[in-house]
Backbone bond lengths (Angstrom), bond angles and torsions (degrees), N, CA, C in turn:
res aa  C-N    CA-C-N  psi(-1)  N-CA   C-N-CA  omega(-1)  CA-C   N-CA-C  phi
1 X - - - 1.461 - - 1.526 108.88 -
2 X 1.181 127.38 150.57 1.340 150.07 -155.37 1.248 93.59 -117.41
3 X 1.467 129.13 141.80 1.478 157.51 -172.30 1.725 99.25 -111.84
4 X 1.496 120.76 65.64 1.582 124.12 -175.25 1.685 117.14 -43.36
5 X 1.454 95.74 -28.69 2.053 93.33 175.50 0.699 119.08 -45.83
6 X 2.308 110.94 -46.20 1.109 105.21 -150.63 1.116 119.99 -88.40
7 X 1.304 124.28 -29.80 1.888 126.23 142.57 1.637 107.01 3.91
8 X 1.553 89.32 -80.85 1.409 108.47 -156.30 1.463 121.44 -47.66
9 X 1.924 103.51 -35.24 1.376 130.95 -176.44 1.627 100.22 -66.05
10 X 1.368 105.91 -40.41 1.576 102.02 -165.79 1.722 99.29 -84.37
11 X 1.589 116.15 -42.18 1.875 97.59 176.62 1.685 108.41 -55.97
12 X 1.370 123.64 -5.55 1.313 130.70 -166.25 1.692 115.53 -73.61
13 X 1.608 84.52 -50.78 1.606 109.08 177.49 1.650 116.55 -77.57
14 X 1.392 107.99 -25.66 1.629 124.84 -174.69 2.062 97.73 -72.93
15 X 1.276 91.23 -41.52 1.859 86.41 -163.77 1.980 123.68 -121.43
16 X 1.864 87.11 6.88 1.747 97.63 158.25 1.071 97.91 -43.76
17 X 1.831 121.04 -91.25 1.531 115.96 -149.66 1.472 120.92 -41.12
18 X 1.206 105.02 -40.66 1.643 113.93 -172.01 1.740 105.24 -46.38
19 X 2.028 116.57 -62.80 1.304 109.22 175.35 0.684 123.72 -64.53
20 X 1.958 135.56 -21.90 1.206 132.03 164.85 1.088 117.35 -23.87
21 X 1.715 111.84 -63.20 1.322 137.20 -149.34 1.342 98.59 -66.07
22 X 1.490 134.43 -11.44 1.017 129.60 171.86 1.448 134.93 -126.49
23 X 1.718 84.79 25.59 1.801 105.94 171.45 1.780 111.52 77.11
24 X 1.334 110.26 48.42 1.225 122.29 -161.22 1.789 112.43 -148.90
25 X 1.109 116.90 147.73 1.474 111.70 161.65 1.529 130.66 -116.99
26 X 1.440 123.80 132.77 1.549 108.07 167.37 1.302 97.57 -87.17
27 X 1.574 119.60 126.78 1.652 161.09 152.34 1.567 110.04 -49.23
28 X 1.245 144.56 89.12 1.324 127.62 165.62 1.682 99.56 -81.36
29 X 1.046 110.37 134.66 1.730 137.61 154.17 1.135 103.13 -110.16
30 X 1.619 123.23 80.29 1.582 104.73 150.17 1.803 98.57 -158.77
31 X 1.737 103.94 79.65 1.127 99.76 -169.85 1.609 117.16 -77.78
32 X 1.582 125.72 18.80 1.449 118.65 165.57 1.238 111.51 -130.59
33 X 1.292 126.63 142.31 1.624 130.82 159.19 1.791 104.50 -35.45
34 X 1.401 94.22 118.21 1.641 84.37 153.51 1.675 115.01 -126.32
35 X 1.340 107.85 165.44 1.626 94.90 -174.48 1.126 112.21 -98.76
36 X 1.441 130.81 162.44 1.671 129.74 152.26 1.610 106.92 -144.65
37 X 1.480 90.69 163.84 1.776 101.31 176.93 1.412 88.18 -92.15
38 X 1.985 112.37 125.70 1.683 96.19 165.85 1.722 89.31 -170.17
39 X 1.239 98.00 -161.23 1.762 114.14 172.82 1.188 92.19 -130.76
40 X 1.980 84.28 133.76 1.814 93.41 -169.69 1.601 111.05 -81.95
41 X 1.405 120.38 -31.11 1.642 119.06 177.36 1.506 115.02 -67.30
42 X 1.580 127.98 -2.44 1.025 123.46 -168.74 1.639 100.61 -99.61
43 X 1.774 104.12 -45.31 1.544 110.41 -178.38 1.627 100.11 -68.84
44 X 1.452 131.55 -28.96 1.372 127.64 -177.87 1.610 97.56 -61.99
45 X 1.361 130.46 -42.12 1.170 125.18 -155.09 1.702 110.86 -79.59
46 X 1.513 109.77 -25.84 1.033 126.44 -158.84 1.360 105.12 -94.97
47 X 1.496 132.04 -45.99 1.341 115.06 153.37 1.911 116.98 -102.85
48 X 0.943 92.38 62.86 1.527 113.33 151.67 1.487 107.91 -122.99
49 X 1.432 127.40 -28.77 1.457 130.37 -178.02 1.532 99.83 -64.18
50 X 1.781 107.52 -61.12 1.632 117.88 159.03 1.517 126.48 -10.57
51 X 1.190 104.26 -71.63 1.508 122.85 -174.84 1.904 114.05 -79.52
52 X 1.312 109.37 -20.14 1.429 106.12 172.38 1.377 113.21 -100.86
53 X 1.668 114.96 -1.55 1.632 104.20 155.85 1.422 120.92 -85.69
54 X 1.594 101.05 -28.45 1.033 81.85 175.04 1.777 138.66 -104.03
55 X 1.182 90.19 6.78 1.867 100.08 146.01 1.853 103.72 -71.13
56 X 0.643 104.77 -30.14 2.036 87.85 -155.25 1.585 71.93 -71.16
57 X 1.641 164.94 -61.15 1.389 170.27 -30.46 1.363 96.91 162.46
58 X 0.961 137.55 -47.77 1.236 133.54 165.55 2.075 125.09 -44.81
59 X 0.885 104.19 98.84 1.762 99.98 178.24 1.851 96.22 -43.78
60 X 1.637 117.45 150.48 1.209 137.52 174.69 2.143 102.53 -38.67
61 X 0.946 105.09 133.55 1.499 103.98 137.68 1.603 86.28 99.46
62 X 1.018 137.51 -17.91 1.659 137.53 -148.37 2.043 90.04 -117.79
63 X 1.847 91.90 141.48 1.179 103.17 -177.21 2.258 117.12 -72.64
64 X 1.281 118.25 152.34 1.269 120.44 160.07 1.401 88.80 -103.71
65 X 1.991 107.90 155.87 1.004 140.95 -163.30 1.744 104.64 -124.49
66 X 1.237 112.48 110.24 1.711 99.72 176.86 1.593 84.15 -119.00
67 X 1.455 106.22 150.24 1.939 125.67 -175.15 1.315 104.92 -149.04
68 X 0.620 119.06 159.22 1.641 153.55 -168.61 1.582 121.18 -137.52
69 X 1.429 127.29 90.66 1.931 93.42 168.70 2.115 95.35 -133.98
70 X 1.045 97.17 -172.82 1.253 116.61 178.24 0.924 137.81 -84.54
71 X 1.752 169.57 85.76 1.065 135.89 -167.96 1.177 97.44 -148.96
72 X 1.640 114.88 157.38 1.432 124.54 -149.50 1.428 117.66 -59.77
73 X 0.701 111.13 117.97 1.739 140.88 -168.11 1.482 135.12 59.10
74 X 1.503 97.36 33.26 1.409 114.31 -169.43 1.886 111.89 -157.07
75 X 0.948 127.87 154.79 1.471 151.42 176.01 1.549 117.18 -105.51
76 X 1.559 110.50 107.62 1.732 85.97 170.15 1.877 85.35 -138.96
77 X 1.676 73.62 153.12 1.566 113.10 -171.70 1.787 91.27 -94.16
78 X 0.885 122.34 123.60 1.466 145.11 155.15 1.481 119.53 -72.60
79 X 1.427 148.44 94.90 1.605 119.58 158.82 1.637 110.81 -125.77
80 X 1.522 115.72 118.42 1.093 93.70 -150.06 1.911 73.98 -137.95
81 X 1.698 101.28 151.61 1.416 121.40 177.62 1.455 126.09 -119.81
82 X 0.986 133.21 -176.89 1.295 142.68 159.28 1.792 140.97 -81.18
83 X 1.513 84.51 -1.18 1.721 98.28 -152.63 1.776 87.09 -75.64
84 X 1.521 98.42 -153.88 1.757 113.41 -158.22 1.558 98.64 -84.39
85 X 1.540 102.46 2.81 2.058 85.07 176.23 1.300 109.47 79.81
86 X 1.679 108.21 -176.48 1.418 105.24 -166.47 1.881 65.83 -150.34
87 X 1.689 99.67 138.24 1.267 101.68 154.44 1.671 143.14 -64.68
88 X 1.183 127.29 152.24 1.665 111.68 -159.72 2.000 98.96 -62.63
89 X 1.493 93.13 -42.40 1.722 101.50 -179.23 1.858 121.64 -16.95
90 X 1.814 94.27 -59.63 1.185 123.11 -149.24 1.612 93.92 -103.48
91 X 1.019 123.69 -5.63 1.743 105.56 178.66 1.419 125.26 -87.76
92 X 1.283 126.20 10.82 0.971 130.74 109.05 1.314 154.48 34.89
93 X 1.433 84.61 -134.31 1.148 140.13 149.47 2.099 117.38 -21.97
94 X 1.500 87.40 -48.88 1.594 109.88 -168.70 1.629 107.73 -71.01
95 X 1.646 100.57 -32.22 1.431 110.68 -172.50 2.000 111.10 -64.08
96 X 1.188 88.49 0.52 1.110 87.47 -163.16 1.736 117.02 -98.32
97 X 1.744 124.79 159.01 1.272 105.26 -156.06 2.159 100.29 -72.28
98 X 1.347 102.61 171.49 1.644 96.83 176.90 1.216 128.73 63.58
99 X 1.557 128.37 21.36 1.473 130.51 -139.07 1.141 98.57 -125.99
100 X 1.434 161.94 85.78 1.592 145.71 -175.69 2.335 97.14 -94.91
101 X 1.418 86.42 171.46 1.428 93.82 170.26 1.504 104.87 -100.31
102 X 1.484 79.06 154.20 2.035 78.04 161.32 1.468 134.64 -18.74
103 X 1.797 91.72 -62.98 1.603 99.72 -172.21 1.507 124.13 -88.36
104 X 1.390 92.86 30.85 2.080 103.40 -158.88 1.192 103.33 -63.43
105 X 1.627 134.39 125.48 1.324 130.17 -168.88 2.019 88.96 -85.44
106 X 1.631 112.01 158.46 0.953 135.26 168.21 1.672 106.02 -14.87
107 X 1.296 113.66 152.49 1.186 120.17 146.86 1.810 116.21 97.79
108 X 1.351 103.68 -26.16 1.664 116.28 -179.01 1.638 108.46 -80.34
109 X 1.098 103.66 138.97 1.665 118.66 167.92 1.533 122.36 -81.83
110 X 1.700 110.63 -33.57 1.203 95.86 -163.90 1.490 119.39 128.95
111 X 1.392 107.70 -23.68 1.610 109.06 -149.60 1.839 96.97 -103.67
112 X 1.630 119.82 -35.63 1.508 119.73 -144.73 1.472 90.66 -68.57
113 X 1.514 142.49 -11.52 1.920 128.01 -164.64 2.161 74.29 -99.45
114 X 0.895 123.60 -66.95 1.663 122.21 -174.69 1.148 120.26 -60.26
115 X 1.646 125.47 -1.22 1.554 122.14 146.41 1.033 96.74 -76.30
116 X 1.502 128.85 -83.72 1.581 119.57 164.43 1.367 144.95 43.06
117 X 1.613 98.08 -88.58 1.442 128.88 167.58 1.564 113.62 -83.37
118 X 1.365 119.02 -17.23 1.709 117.23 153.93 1.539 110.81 -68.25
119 X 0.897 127.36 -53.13 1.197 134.53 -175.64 1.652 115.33 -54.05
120 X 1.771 98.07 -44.10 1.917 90.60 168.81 0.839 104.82 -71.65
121 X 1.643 154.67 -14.12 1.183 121.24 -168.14 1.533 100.14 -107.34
122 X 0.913 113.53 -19.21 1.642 104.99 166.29 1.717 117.66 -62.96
123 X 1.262 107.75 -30.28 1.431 109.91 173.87 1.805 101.91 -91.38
124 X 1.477 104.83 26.88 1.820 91.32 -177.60 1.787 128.60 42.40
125 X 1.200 95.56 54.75 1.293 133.40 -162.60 1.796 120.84 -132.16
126 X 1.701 100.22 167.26 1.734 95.32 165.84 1.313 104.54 -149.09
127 X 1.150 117.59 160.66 1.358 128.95 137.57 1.413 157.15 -46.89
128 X 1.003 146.16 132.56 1.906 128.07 -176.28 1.455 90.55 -151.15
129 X 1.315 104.23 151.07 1.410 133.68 148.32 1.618 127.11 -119.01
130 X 1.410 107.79 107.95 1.389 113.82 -176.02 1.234 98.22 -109.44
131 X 1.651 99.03 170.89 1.765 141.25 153.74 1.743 98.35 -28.42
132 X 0.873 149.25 168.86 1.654 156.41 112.91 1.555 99.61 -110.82
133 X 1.261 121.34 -37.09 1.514 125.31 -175.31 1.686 121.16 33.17
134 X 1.720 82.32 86.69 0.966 164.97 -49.77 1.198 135.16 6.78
135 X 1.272 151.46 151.52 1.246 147.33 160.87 1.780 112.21 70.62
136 X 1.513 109.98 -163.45 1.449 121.85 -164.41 1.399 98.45 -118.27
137 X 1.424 113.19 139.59 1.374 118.17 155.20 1.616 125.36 -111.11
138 X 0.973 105.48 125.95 1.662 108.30 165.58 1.920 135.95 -97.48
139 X 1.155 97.88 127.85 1.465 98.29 -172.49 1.760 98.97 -114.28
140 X 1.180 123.85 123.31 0.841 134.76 166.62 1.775 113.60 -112.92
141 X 0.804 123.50 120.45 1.943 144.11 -115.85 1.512 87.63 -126.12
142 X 1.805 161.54 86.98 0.846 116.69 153.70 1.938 114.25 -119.06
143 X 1.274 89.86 177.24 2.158 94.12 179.27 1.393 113.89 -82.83
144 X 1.011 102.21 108.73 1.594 107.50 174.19 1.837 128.89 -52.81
145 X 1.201 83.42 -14.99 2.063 92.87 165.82 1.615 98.06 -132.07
């Protein structure tokens, strides 16, 4: 069994400086250990993709949110921002491999929301894209056995 905080603690420590650097904080909300059956470099990879869209999406100076909570028979990872959102139309759409949005700043391929959503379902899991209103939320959904 997998210790899910500590994931979260370590994408925490991996991508402070980065929002720092832009007058911003990543927020952990996940004040209890929760467990899951998984591979930890795959869930590290998968919300680290999470958390570095939504800094690049985030306007300067404004905090990202990474969470953690519990619920019966499942784990979901929360990372949710402030930036311009993703329309309901197109989210989708986004999950998909090669896919950018409209407003995709330089540099993205396409792939980090469709590693993502490989990754929940390998952990028997899903994906969502919500409202934050402001900004985007992500739920990354997984089964704790």
């Amino acid at each position: 069994m997998l210790d899910l905080r500590s994931v979260l603690v370590d994408v925490q420590t991996l991508f402070e400086p980065l929002i720092e650097e832009r007058g911003g904080h990543l927020v952990l909300e996940a004040p209890d250990p929760v467990k899951v059956l998984g591979h930890r470099a795959l869930l590290m990879q998968a919300v680290s993709n999470l958390v570095e869209n939504a800094i690049k999406h985030a306007p300067e100076g404004t905090n990202v949110t990474l969470g953690l909570r519990s619920v019966p028979g499942h784990a979901e990872v929360i990372v949710s921002d402030s930036g311009t959102g993703v329309p309901h139309a197109d989210r989708e759409q986004l999950l998909k491999r090669f896919t950018q949005g409209d407003n995709e700043p330089p540099g993205g391929i396409g792939l980090g929301l469709a590693i993502a959503k490989a990754c929940a379902v390998l952990h028997k899991g899903s994906i969502w894209l919500e409202d934050n209103e402001p900004g985007l939320r992500v739920r990354l959904v997984l089964s704790k056995d």
